[in-house]
C-alpha positions in Angstrom: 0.0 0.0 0.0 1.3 3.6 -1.4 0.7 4.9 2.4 3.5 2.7 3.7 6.5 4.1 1.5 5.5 7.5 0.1 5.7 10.5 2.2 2.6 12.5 2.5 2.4 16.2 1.9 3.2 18.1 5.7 -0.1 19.9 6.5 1.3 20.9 9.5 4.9 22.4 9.3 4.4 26.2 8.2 6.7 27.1 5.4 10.1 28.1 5.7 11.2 29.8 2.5 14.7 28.9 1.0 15.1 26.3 3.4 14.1 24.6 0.6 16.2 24.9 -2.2 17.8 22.5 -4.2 21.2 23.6 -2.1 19.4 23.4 1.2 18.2 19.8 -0.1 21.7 19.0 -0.7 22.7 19.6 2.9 21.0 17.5 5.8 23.6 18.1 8.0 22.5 22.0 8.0 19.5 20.4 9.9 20.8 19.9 13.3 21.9 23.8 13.4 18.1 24.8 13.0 16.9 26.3 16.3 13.4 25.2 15.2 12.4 21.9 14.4 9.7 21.0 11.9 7.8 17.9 10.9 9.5 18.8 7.5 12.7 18.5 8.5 12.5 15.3 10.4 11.1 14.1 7.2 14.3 15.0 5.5 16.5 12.9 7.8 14.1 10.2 7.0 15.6 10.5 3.8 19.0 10.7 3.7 19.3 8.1 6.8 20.8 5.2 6.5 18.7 2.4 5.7 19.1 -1.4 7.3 21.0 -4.1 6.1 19.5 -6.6 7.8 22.7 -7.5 8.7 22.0 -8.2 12.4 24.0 -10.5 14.5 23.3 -13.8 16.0 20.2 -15.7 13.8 17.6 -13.0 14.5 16.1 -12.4 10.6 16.6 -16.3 10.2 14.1 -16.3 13.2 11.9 -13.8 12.0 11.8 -15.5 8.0 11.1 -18.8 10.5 8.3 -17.8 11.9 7.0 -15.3 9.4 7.3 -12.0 11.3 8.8 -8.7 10.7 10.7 -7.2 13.8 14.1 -5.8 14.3 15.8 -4.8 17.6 16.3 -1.3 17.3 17.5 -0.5 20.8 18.9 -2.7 23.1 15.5 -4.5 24.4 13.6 -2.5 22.4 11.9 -4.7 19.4 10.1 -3.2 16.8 7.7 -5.2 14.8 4.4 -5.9 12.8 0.8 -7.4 13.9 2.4 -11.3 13.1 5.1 -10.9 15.8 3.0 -9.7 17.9 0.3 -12.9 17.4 3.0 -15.2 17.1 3.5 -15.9 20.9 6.0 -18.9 19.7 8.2 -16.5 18.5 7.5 -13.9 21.8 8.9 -17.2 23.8 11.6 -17.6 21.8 13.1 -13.7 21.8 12.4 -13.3 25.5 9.9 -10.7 25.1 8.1 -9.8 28.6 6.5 -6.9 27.3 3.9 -5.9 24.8 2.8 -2.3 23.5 0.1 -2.2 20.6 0.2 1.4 19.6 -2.7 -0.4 17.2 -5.2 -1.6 19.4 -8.6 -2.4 17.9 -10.8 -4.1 16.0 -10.7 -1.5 12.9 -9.4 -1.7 9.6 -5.5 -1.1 10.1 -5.9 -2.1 14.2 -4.6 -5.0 15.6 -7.2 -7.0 18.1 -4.9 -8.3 20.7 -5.0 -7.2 24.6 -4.7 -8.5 28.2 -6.9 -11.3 28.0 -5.0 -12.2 24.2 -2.0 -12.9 26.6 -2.8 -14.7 29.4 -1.6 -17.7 28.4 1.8 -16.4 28.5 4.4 -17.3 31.2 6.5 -15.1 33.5 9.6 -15.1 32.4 12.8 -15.9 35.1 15.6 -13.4 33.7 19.1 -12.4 35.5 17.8 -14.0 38.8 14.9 -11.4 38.7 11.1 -12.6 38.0 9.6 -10.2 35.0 6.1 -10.5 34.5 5.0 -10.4 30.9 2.9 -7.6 30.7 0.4 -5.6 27.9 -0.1 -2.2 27.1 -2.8 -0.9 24.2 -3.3 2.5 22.6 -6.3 2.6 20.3 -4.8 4.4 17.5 -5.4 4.9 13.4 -2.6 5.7 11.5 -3.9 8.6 10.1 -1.8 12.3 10.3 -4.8 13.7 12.6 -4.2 11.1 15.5 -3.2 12.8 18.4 -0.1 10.7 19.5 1.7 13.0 21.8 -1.0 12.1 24.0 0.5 8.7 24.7 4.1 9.6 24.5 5.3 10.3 27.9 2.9 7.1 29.2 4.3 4.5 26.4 7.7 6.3 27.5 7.3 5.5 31.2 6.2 1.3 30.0 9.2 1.1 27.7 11.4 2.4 30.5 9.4 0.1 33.1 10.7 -2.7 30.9 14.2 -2.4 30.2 14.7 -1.4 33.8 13.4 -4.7 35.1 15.9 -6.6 32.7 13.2 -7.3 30.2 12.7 -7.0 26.5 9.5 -5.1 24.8 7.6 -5.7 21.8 6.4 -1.8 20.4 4.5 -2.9 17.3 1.3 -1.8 15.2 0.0 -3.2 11.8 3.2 -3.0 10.0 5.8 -1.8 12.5 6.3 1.5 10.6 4.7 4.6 11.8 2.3 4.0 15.0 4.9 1.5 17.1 8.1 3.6 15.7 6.8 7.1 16.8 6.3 5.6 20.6 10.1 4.1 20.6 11.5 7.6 19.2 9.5 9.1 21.7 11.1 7.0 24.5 14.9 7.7 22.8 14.2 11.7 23.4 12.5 11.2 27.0 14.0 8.5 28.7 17.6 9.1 26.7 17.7 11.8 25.9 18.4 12.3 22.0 16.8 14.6 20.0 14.5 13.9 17.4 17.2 13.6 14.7 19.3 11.0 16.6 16.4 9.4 17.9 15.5 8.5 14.2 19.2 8.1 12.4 19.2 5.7 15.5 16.7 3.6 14.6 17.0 3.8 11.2 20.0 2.0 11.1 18.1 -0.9 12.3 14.9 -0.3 10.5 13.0 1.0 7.8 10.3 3.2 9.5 8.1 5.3 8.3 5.9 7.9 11.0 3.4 9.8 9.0 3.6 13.3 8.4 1.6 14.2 11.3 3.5 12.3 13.6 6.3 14.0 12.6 5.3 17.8 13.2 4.6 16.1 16.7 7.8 14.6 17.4 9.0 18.0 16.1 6.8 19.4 18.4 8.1 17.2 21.6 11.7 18.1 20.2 11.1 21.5 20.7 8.9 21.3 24.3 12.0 19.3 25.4 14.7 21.8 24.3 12.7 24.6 26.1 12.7 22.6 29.5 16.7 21.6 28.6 16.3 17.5 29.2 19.3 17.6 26.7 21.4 20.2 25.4 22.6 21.1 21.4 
């Protein structure tokens, strides 16, 4: 589907003049200099980020081509992946995950209809001499550029941290593990780590193609910005 590669016009950035010229295109590092960060310009480190090899250590895309699932590690604990990884409790076992987040909760076209009760069947998991509990966490998103998402940031922030603190490893997936389920992991790498927005995604892009919607971008922007104002990092 076109929605899943092609980047969408940006209804929300307001224009910046000869920002974009063909010689301002020519030069993303420019980017990181801007005091103000637009859904635009994240867009353009989308595009001139690296994009994965696939090259990943270990078995871990044998595993995935296995048991028919898309998901990458893109942080240390921190998977990435689409609506089959997260069904696929086989595969869960087998990674270690003790944590779930559906940033695609439903029962809608493009919504994937797991939840608490989908899980119950699955195990605690004993993990550097520490009992981790797997545990579930559902927002009931669209993947649509006028979905409020920041509303859930600083929560899915505080349940990513909650799991890598404890040892564990988390699941953040949606339909495809592209837009929904990246935008909560970059929002955890600015909050809970501390990057901005551009590192946050060169970050992850190394690992994995993603692909946040326009919208989401201007509101990762937006957190950029909100976060530079309080000084939770400095550049």
């Amino acid at each position: 589907m076109s929605w899943r590669y092609a980047l969408l016009t940006d209804r929300y950035s307001s224009s910046i003049g000869d920002r974009y010229s063909p010689h301002y295109y020519q030069s993303p590092s420019r980017l990181e200099t801007s005091e103000q960060t637009t859904g635009r310009q994240l867009q353009r480190v989308l595009h001139y980020s690296m994009a994965p090899s696939r090259a990943l250590p270990g078995l871990r895309r044998a595993e995935c081509a296995i048991h028919d699932v898309d998901c990458d590690e893109v942080y240390p604990g921190i998977y990435i992946g689409d609506a089959a990884a997260a069904k696929n409790k086989t595969y869960l076992r087998l990674m270690g995950i003790t944590h779930v987040l559906n940033a695609a909760e439903g029962c809608r076209y493009g919504q994937v209809d797991t939840g608490h009760s989908y899980y119950r069947d699955m195990p605690s998991i004993r993990r550097s001499h520490k009992d981790c509990v797997f545990r579930y966490m559902g927002f009931p998103m669209v993947d649509a550029p006028t979905t409020d998402i920041s509303r859930y940031f600083y929560v899915a922030s505080k349940f990513i941290d909650s799991a890598i603190s404890s040892g564990g490893k988390i699941l953040v997936h949606c339909l495809v593990g592209m837009s929904r389920s990246a935008t909560c992991v970059l929002a955890y790498l600015m909050i809970c780590r501390k990057m901005s927005a551009v590192d946050a995604i060169r970050t992850v892009r190394m690992r994995r193609d993603i692909r946040p919607n326009d919208g989401f971008l201007q509101q990762l922007a937006d957190l950029d910005m909100e976060l530079k104002r309080k000084n939770l990092y400095p550049y």
